[in-house]
C-alpha positions in Angstrom: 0.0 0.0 0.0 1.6 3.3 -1.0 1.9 6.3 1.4 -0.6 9.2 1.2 0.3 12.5 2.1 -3.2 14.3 1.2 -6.7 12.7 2.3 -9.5 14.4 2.1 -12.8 12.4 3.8 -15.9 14.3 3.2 -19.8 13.4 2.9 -19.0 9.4 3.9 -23.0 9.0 5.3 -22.0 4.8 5.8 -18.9 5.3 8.0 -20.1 5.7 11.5 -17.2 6.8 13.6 -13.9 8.1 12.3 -10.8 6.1 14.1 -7.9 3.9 13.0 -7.3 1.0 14.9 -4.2 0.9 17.0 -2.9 -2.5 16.0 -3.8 -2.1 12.2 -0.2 -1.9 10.6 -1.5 -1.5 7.1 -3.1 1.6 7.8 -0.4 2.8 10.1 2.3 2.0 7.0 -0.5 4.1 5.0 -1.0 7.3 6.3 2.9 7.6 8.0 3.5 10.0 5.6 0.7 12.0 5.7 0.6 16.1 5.6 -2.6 17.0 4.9 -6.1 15.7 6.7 -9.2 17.6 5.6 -12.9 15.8 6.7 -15.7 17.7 5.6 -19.5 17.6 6.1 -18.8 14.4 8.4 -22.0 13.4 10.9 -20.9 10.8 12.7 -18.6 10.7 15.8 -15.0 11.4 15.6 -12.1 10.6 17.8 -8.4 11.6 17.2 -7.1 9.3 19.7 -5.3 7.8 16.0 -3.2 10.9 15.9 -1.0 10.7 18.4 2.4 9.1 17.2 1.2 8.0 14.3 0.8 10.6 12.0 4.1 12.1 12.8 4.5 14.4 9.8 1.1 15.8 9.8 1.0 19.5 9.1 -2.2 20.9 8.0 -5.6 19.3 9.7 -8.8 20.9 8.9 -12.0 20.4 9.8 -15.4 21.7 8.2 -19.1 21.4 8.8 -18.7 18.1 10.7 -21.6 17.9 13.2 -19.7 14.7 14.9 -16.7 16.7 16.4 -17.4 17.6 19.8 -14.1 17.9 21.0 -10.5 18.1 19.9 -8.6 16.3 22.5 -6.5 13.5 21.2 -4.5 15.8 18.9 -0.9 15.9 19.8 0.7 15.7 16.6 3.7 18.3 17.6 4.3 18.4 13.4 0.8 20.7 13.0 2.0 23.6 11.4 -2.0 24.7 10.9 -5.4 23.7 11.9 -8.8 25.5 10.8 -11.9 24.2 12.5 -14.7 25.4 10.6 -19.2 25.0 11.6 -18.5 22.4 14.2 -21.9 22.9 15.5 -20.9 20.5 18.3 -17.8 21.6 19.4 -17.2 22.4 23.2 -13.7 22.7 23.7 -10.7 23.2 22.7 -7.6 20.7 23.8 -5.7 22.1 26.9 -2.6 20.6 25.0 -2.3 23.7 22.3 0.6 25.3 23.9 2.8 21.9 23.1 2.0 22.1 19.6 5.4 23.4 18.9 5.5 24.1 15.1 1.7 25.6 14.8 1.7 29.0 13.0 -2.0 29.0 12.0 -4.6 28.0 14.2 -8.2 29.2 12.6 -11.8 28.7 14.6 -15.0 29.5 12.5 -18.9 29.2 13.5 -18.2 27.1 16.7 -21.8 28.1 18.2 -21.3 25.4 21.2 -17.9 26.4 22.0 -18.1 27.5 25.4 -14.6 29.1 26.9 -14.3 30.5 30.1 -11.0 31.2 29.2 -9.0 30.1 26.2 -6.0 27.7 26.7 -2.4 29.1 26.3 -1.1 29.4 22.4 2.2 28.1 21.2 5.3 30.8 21.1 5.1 29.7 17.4 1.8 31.1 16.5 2.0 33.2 13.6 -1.9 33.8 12.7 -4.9 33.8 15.0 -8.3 34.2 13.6 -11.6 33.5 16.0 -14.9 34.1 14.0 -18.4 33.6 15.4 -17.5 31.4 18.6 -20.6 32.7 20.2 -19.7 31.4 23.9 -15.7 32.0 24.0 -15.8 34.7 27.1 -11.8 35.5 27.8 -8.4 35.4 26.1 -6.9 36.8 29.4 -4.7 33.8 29.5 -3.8 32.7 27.0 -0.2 34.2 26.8 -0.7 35.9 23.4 1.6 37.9 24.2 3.9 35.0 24.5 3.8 34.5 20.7 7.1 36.2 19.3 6.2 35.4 15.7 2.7 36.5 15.6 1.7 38.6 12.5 -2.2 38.2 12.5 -4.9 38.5 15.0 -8.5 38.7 14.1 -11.5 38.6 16.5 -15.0 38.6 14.7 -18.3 38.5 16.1 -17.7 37.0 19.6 -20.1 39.2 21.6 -19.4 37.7 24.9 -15.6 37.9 24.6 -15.1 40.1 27.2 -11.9 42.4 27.4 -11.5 45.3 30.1 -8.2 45.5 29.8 -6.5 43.9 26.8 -3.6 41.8 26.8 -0.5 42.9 25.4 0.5 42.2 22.3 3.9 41.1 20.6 6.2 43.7 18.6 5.6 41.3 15.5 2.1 41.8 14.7 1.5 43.4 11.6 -2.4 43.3 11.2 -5.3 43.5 14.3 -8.7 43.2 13.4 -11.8 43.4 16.1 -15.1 43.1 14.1 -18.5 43.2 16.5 -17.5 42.4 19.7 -19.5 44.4 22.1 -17.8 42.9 24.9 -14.4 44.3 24.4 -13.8 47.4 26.3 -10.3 48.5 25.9 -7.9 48.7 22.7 -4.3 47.2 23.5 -2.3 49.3 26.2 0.8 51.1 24.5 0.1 50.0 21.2 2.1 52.8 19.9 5.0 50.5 20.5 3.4 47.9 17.7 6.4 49.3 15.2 5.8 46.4 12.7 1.7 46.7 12.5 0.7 48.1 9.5 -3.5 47.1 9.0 -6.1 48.3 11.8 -9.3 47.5 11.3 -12.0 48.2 14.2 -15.5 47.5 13.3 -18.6 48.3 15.6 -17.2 47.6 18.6 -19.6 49.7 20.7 -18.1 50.1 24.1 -14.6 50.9 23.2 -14.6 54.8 24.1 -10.6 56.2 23.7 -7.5 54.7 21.7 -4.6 54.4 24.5 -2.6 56.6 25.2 0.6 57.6 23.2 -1.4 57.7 19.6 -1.6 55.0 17.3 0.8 52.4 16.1 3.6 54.6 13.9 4.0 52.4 11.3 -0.1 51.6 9.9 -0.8 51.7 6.3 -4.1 50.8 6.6 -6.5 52.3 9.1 -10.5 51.5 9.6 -12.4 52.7 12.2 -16.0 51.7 11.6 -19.1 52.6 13.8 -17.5 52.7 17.3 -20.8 54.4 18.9 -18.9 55.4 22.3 -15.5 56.6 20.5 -15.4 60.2 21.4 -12.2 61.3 21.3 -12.3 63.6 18.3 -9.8 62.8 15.2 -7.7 65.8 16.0 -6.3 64.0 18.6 -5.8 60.8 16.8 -2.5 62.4 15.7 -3.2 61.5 11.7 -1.0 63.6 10.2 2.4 62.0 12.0 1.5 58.7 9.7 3.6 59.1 7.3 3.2 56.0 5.7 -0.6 55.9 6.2 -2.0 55.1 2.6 -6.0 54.3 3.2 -8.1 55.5 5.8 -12.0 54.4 6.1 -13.3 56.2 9.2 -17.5 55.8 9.4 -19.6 57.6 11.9 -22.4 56.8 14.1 -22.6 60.1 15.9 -25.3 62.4 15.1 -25.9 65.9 15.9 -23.5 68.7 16.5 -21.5 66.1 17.9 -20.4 64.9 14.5 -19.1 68.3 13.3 -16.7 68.6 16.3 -15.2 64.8 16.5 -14.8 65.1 12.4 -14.9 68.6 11.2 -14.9 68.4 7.6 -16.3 71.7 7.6 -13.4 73.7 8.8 -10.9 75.4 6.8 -8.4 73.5 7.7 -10.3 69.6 7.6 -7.7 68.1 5.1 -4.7 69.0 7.1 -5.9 66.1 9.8 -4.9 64.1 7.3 -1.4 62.8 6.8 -0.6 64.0 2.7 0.5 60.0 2.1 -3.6 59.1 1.7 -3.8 56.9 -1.5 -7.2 55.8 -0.8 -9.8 57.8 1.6 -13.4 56.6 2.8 -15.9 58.3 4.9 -18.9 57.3 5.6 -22.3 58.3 7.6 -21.6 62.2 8.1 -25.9 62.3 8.4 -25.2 66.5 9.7 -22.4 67.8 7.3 -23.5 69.9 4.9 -19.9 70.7 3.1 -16.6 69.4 2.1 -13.8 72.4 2.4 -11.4 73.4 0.2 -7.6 72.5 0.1 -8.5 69.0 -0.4 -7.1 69.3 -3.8 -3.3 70.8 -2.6 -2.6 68.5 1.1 -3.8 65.5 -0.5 -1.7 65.2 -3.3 -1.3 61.6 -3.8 -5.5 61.0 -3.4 -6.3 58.3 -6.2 -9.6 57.0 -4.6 -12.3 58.9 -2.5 -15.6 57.1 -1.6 -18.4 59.5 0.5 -21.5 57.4 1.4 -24.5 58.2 3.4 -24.2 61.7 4.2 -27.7 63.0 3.6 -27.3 66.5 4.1 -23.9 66.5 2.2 -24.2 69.5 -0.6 -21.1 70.9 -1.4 -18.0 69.9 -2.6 -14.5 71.4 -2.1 -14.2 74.6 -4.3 -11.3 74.2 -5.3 -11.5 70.6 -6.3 -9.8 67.2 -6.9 -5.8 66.2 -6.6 -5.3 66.0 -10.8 -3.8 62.1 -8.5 -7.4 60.9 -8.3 -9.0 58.0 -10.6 -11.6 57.0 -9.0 -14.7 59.3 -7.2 -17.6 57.7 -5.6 -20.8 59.1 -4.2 -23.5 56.7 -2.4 -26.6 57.7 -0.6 -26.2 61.2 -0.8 -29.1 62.4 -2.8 -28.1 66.1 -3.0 -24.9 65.6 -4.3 -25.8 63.0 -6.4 -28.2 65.8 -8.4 -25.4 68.3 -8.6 -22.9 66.2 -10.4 -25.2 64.2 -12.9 -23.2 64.0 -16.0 -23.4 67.3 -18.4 -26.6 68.4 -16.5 -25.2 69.1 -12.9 -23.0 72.3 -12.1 -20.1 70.1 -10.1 -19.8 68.0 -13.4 -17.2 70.5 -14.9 -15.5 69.8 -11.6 -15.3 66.0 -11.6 -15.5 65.4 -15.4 -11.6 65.1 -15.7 -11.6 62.2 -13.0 -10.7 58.5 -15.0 -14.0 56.8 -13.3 -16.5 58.4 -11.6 -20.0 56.6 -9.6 -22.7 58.3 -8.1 -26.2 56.3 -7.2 
């Protein structure tokens, strides 16, 4: 029997439990050279007692809509180098053994409903890319030494709304992309985050209680900034210390303020709006302005290097800057905001003489 190193076992209605038999040599022989294990829609129970030993150079296990996995202890195959567990609606918990899993970069959880974590085992040092999506009923990461992981590049939190995080754990120098996405639970941002020199993508999505950024400004080093919907963020954006991001290239910032409130945390308004922004903006998104009423001028001369601008859902929005576009910009669009929308129809409105010279323009 030859040696397999990829085996995939998916849809298999007549198997009714998934083990191999610790005396069977033929099977052993068989998979000893295995890398790759994927089971998908599976049903029926499922133990990994078979792993341990005898899939020695096992490095990528991944698990997907199987209703029979209820818990993961058994794995110990130190070779892992990832594991995504994906819509295990019967999954409880995780195996307290993770932390020994010494050459595991990736470790990916998706729509684990019946995962229930008080608090989530400690990571291996090796960790390179965390990603926890829709684990309705993990509660705490307080210990599970994250900050531990010296090669970690990736950590994204999505939709766990009883994660809670009062004060979050530090994070390695390493990390070059954080994304928290719906957590209402989370309270706090990381403490001194300014001293993350290597992340460059932060993305914060309606995460409702988080009120301030820490203190000592933002990471130096982002590229990518989106700050989406934080209802309780009130610290205005003239103290989020844009313009010293020199290598900032896309910004999305949407609002979920209201009133006069809006015009002082983002005052686009004022003559001198654009120069919150650092000059290095590529790409700039704003969304949900429902009070402002006009964009100023000296868009056109700070941001220089502007080749995409996107303005959605600002109601009241009627006036563009005077002075115009950066000749940089190729692509303009306009969503949800009826009034402008009139004034640049093509040939008909009066702003079309001053967008007509931009490569690809979108208003509805």
């Amino acid at each position: 029997m030859h040696a397999l190193k990829h085996l995939v076992i998916e849809n298999c209605p007549k198997i009714m439990a998934l083990n191999i038999p610790q005396g069977d040599s033929s099977i052993n022989n068989s998979i000893s050279q295995l890398e790759s294990l994927k089971i998908h829609q599976y049903h029926s129970s499922i133990s990994f007692s078979f792993a341990k030993g005898r899939l020695a150079p096992l490095k990528a296990l991944h698990i997907e809509n199987c209703e029979g996995v209820e818990s993961l202890e058994g794995i110990a195959v130190e070779s892992l180098e990832t594991m995504t567990i994906n819509n295990c609606q019967n999954l409880r918990s995780l195996p307290q053994c993770l932390h020994t899993l010494s050459h595991l970069t990736q470790l990916d959880i998706y729509y684990c409903p019946a995962l229930e974590i008080e608090d989530f085992p400690p990571l291996p040092v090796t960790l390179s890319s965390l990603v926890l999506k829709l684990c309705s009923k993990i509660k705490s990461i307080a210990n599970c030494n994250i900050a531990n992981c010296n090669n970690l590049t990736k950590l994204v939190i999505w939709k766990c709304p009883v994660l809670e995080i009062e004060d979050f754990p530090p994070l390695p120098i390493t990390l070059q992309s954080l994304e928290l996405w719906d957590c209402p639970m989370i309270k706090s941002l990381p403490n001194k985050w300014h001293r993350l020199m290597s992340l460059q993508k932060l993305r914060i999505f309606f995460c409702q209680n988080i009120k301030c950024f820490p203190k000592g400004g933002l990471p130096p080093k982002l590229r990518d900034l989106e700050i989406t919907r934080l209802a309780a963020l009130k610290q205005p954006v003239r103290e989020w210390g844009l313009p010293l991001f020199t290598s900032l290239e896309s910004l999305t910032v949407a609002f979920n303020m209201g009133g006069e409130g809006e015009k002082e945390w983002f005052p686009l308004e004022d003559k001198d709006a654009w120069s919150l922004f650092p000059s290095s903006l590529t790409s700039l998104s704003i969304y949900g302005l429902r009070n402002t009423e006009r964009l100023s001028s000296g868009l056109r001369n700070h941001l220089s290097s502007l080749r995409w601008f996107f303005i959605r859902d600002c109601p009241k929005l009627r006036y563009l800057p005077e002075d115009g576009f950066p000749p940089s910009l190729q692509q303009l669009r306009i969503v949800d905001c009826k009034i402008l929308k009139e004034r640049c129809a093509k040939l008909t409105g009066d702003y079309w003489p001053l967008i007509e010279e931009i490569p690809e323009v979108h208003i509805w």
